[in-house]
Phi, psi and omega in degrees: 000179204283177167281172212241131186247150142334148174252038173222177168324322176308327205279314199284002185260327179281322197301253199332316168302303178306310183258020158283271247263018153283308184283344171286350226193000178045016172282099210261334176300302196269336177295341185304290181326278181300314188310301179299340194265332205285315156324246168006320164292323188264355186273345181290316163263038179026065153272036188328308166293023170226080191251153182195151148227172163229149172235128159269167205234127166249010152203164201281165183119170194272148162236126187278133152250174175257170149226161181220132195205117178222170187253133171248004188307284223239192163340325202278346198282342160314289182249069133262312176251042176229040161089335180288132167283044181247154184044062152222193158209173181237154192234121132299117168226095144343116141235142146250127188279123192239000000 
């Protein structure tokens, strides 16, 4: 993979230069790749809405994607994950790939 960034402010300006000139070169696994630490990077220093993914595609046609978003702050992180529905939500988005 790609270089490895810092886990501080400092971190989000070479991360975003990396993964523009990843998406540029169409290299989309490290562009994939960075995109998950840059996330990871804004939820840490808990900028939570600027969270970002990417999805490729290997053939044309319409696509649902989900996003699934939950709180892990407290107690609930606990019966979330032994199954019980609580405190998330789903996100929907229609693309079509041409």
């Amino acid at each position: 993979m790609g270089k490895r960034f810092g886990m501080g402010i400092e971190a989000v300006e070479p991360a975003q230069a990396a993964w523009g000139a990843r998406i540029k070169q169409e290299n989309w696994k490290e562009a994939a790749a960075i995109a998950s630490n840059l996330s990871q990077l804004y939820l840490t220093l808990g900028e939570m809405g600027k969270a970002v993914t990417t999805a490729t595609f290997s053939e044309p046609g319409e696509y649902v994607l989900r996003v699934l978003a939950w709180d892990d702050t407290g107690p609930q992180a606990f019966v979330m994950a032994v199954g019980f529905q609580c405190c998330w939500t789903n996100g929907y988005l229609t693309v079509d790939v041409r």
